[in-house]
ROLUMTI-347309 format. One record per residue (C-alpha): residue number from 1; residue in three letters; x, y, z. Coordinates in Angstrom, 1 decimal, always signed. Example, Ala and Ser with C-alpha at 12.3 -4.5 7.8 and 13.67 -1.06 7.14 Angstrom:
BEGIN
<site 1, 'ALA', <+12.3, -4.5, +7.8>>
<site 2, 'SER', <+13.7, -1.1, +7.1>>
This chain:
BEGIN
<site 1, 'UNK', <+0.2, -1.9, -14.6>>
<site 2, 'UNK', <+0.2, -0.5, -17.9>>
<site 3, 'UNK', <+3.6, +1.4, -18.7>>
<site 4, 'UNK', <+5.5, +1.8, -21.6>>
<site 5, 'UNK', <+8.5, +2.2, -19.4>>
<site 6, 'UNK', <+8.9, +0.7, -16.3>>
<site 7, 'UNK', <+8.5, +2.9, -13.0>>
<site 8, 'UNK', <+10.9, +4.3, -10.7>>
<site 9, 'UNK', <+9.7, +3.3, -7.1>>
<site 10, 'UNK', <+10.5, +6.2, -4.0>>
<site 11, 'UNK', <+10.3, +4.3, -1.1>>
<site 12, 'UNK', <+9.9, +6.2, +2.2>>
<site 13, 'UNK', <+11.7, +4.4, +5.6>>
<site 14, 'UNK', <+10.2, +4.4, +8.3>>
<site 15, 'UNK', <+6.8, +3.2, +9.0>>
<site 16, 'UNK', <+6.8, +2.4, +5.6>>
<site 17, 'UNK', <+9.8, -0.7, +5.1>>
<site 18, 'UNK', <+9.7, -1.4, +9.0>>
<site 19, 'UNK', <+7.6, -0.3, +12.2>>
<site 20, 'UNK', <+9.5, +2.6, +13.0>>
<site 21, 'UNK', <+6.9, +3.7, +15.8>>
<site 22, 'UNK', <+7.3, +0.5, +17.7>>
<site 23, 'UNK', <+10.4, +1.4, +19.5>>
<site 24, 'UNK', <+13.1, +3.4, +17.3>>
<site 25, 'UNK', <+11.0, +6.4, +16.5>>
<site 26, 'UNK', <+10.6, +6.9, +20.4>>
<site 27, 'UNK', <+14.3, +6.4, +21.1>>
<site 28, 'UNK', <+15.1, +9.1, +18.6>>
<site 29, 'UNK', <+12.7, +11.6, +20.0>>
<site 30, 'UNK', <+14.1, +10.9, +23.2>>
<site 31, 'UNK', <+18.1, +11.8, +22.0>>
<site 32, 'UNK', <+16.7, +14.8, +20.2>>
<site 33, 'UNK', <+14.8, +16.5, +23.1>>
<site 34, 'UNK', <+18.5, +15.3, +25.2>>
<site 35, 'UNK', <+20.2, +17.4, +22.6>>
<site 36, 'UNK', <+18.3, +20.2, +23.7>>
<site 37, 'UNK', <+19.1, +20.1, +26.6>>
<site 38, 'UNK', <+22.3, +20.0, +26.7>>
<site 39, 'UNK', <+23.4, +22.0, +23.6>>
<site 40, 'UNK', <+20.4, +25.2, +24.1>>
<site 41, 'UNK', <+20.3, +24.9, +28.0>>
<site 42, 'UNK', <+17.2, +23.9, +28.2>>
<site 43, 'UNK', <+14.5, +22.0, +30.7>>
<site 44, 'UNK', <+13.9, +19.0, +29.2>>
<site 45, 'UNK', <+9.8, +19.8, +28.8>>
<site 46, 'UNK', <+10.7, +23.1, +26.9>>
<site 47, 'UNK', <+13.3, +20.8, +24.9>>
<site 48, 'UNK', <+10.7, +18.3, +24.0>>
<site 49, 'UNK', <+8.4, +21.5, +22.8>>
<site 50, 'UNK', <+10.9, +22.8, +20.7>>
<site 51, 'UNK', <+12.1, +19.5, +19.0>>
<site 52, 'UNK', <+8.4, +19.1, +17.8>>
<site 53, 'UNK', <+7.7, +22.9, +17.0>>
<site 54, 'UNK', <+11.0, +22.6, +14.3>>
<site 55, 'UNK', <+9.1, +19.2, +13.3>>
<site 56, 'UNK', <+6.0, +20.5, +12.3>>
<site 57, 'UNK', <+7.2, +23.8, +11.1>>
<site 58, 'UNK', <+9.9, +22.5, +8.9>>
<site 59, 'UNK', <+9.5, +18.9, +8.3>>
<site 60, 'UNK', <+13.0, +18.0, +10.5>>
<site 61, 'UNK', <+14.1, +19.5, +13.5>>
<site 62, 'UNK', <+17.3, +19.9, +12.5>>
<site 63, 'UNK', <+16.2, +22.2, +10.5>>
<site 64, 'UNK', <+15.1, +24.3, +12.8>>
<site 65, 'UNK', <+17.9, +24.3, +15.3>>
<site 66, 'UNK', <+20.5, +24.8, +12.1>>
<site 67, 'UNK', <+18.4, +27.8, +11.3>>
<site 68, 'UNK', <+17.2, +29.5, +14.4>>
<site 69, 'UNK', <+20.3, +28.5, +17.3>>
<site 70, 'UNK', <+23.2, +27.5, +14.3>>
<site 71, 'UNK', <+23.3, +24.0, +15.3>>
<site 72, 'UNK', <+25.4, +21.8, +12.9>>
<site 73, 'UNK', <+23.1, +19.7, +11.2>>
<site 74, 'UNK', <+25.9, +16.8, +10.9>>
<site 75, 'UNK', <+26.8, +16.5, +14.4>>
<site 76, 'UNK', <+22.8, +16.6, +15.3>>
<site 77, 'UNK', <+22.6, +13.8, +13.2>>
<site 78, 'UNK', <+25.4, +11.7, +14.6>>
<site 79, 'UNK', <+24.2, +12.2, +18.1>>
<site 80, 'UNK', <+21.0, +11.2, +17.8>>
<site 81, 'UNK', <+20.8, +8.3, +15.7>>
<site 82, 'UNK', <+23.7, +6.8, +17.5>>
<site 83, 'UNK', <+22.2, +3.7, +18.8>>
<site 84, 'UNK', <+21.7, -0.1, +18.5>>
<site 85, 'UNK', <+19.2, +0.3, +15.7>>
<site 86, 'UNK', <+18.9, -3.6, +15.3>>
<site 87, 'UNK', <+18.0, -4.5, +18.5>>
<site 88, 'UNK', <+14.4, -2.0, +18.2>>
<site 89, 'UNK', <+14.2, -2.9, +14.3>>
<site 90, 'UNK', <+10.3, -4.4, +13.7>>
<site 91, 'UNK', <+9.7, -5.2, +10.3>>
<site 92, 'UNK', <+7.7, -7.8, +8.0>>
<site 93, 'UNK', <+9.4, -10.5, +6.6>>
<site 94, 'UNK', <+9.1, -11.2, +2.9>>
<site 95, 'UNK', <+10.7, -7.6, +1.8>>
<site 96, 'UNK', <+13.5, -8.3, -0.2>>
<site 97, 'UNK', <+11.8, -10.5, -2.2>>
<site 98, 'UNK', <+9.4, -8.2, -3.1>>
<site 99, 'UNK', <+12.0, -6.0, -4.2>>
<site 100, 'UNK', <+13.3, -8.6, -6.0>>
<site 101, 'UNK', <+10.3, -9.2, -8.1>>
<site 102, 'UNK', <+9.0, -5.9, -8.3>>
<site 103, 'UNK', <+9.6, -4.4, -11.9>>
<site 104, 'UNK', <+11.6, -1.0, -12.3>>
<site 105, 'UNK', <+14.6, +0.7, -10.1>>
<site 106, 'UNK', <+14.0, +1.2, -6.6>>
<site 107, 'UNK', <+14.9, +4.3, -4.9>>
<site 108, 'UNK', <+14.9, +5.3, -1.1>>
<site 109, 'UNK', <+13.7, +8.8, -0.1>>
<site 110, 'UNK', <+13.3, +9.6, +3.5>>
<site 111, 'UNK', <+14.2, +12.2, +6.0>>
<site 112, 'UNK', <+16.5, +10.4, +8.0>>
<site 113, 'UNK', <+20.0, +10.1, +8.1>>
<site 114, 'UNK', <+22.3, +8.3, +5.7>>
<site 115, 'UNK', <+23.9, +5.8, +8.1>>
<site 116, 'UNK', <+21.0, +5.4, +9.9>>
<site 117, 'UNK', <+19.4, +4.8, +6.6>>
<site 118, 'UNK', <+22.0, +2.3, +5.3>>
<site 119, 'UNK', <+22.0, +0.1, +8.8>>
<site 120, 'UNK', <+18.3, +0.1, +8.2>>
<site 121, 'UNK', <+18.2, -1.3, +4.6>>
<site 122, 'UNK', <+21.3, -3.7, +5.6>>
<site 123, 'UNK', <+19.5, -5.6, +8.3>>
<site 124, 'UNK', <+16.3, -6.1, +6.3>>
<site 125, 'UNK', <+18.6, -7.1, +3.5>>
<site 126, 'UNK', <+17.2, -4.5, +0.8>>
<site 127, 'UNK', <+20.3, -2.8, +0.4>>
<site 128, 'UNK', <+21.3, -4.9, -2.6>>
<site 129, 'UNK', <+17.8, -3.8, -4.3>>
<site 130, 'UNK', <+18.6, +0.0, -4.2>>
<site 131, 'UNK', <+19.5, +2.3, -7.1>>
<site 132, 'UNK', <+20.0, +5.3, -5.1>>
<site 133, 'UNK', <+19.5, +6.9, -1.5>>
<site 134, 'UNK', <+18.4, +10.2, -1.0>>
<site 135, 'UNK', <+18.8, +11.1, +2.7>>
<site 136, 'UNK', <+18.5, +14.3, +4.1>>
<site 137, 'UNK', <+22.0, +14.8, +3.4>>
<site 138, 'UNK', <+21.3, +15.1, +0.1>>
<site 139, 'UNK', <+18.0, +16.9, +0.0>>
<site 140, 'UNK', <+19.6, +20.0, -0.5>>
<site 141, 'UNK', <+18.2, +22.7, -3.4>>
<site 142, 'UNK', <+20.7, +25.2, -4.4>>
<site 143, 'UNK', <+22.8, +24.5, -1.0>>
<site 144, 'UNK', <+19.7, +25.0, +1.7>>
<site 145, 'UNK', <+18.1, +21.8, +3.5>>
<site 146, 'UNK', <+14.8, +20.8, +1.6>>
<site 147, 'UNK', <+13.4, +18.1, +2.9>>
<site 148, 'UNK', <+10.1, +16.1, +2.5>>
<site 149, 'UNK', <+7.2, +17.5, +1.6>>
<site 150, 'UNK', <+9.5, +20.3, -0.7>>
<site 151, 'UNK', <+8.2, +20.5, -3.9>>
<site 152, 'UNK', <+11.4, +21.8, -5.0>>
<site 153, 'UNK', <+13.5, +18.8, -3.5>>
<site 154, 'UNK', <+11.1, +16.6, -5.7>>
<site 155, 'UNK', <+11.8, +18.1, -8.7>>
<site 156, 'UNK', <+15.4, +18.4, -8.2>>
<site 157, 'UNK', <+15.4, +14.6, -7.3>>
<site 158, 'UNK', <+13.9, +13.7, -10.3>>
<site 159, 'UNK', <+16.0, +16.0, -12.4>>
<site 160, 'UNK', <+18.8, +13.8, -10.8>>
<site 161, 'UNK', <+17.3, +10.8, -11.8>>
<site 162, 'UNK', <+16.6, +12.1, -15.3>>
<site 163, 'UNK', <+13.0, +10.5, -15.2>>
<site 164, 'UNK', <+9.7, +12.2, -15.8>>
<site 165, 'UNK', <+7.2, +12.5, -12.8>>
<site 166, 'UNK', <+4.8, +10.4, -14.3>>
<site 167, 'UNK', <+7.3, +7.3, -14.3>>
<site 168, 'UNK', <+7.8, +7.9, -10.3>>
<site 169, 'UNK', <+5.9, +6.3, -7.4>>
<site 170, 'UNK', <+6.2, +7.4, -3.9>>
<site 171, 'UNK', <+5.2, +4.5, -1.4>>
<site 172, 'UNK', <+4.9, +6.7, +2.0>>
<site 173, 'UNK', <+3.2, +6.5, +5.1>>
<site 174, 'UNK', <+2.9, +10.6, +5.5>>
<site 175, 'UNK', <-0.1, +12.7, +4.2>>
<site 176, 'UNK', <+1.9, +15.7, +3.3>>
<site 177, 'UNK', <+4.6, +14.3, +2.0>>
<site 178, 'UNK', <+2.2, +12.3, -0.4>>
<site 179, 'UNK', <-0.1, +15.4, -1.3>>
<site 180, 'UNK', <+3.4, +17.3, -2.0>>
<site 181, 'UNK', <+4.3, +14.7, -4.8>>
<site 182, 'UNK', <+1.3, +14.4, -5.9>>
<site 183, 'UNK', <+1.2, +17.9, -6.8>>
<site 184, 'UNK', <+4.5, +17.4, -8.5>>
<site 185, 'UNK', <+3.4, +15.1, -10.6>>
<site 186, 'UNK', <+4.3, +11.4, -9.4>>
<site 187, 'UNK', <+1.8, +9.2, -8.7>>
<site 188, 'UNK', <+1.5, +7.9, -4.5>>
<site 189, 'UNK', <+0.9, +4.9, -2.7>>
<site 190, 'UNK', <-0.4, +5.5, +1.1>>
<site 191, 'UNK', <+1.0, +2.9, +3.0>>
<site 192, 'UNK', <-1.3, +2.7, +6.8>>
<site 193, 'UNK', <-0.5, -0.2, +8.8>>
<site 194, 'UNK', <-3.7, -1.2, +10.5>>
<site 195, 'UNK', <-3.9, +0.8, +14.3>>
<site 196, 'UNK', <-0.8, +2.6, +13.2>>
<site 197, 'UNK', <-0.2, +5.6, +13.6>>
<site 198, 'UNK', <-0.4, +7.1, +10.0>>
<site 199, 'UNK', <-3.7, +5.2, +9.5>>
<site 200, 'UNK', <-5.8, +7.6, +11.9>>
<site 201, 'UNK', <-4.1, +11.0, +10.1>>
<site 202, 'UNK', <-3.5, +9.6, +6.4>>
<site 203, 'UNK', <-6.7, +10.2, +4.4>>
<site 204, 'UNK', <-7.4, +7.0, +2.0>>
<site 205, 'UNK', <-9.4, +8.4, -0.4>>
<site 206, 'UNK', <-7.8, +11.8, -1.1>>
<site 207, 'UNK', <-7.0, +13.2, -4.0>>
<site 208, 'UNK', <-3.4, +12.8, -3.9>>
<site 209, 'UNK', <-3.5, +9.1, -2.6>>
<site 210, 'UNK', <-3.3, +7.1, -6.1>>
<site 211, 'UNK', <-3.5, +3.8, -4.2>>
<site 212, 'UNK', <-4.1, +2.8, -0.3>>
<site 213, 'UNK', <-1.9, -0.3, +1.0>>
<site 214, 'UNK', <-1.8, -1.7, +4.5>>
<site 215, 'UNK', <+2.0, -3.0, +3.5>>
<site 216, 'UNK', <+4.1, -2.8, +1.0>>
<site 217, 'UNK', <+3.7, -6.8, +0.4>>
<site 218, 'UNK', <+0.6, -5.7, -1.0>>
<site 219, 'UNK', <+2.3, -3.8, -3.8>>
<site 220, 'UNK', <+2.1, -6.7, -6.0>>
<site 221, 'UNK', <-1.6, -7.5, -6.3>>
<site 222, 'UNK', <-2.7, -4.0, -6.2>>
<site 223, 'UNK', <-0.9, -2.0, -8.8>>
<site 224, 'UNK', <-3.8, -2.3, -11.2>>
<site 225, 'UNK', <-5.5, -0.2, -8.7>>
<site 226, 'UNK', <-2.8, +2.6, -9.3>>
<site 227, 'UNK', <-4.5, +5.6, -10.6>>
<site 228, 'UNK', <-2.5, +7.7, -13.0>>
């Protein structure tokens, strides 16, 4: 790919560096719509509506429970991603020597937690191959939550990073989140695992999609393909 600098990669979690919908996205659906019930009093059918209204509406529920019932977003956090994330992990093999290889500073961006994050990145051995994370403890813009798809959150990011958009690459399964960076300025890589979910609601030949992968392995021999 021709650069005269090399990128900075932005590398969504899940469903993008592991199969998050075979088993873990599932068990933390499940936690959150238990949070509900016992912290708002709620049936757990109501619970499990509510938990995906904040979703859509905000990008996180905990967003919406912080702003609407004054939930603390920390202890949401804690509770919900407190299990055996190993034992559910499903991922490719052959990762960290793709970030090995692959030129520039790798960065992870993702709505999840930080230690959730870090366990993650630790038991598919990427964690020595990462510059920075930004977790949605950080994706904060002048103190209030922002987190994927904020425009503003991308450009505080990579105001942090002191880098131009047009050196950044997002690598994400999400539509929105892709279109939102797109708009910003960095270039995007649609990741949509074949009879995943993300391929049936990720449009390939968007605008905003600079470059459609099934995995990230595929990085390598398709940056060419990279449109600017």
């Amino acid at each position: 790919m021709a650069m005269r600098a090399q990128p900075v990669w932005f590398f969504d979690l899940d469903d993008t560096l592991h199969d998050a919908s075979h088993a873990i996205f599932a068990t933390i659906d499940g936690r959150m719509t238990q949070y509900l019930v016992r912290h708002l009093d709620l049936d757990e059918p109501a619970a499990d509506r509510l938990r995906l209204t904040y979703w859509r509406r905000y990008g996180a529920t905990m967003l919406g429970l912080a702003r609407h019932h004054a939930v603390d977003p920390h202890h949401f956090l804690r509770e919900t991603h407190d299990f055996d994330v190993a034992a559910l992990l499903r991922a490719e093999r052959g990762l960290a020597r793709l970030f090995a290889r692959l030129p520039g500073r790798k960065v992870l961006l993702t709505n999840a937690p930080d230690g959730y994050a870090r366990t993650v990145l630790r038991e598919l051995a990427l964690h020595a191959h990462i510059g920075a994370r930004y977790t949605i403890e950080r994706m904060r813009v002048h103190g209030a939550f922002r987190p994927k798809p904020s425009r503003a959150m991308l450009r505080h990011m990579l105001a942090r990073e002191r880098i131009p958009a047009h050196r950044a690459v997002l690598i994400e399964d999400s539509a929105p989140n892709l279109k939102a960076a797109r708009a910003v300025g960095l270039r995007t890589v649609l990741v949509a695992r074949p009879n995943g979910p993300s391929n049936a609601r990720s449009p390939g030949r968007a605008h905003y999609v600079g470059l459609r992968v099934r995995s990230v392995l595929d990085l390598p021999k398709r940056l060419a393909f990279l449109r600017k």
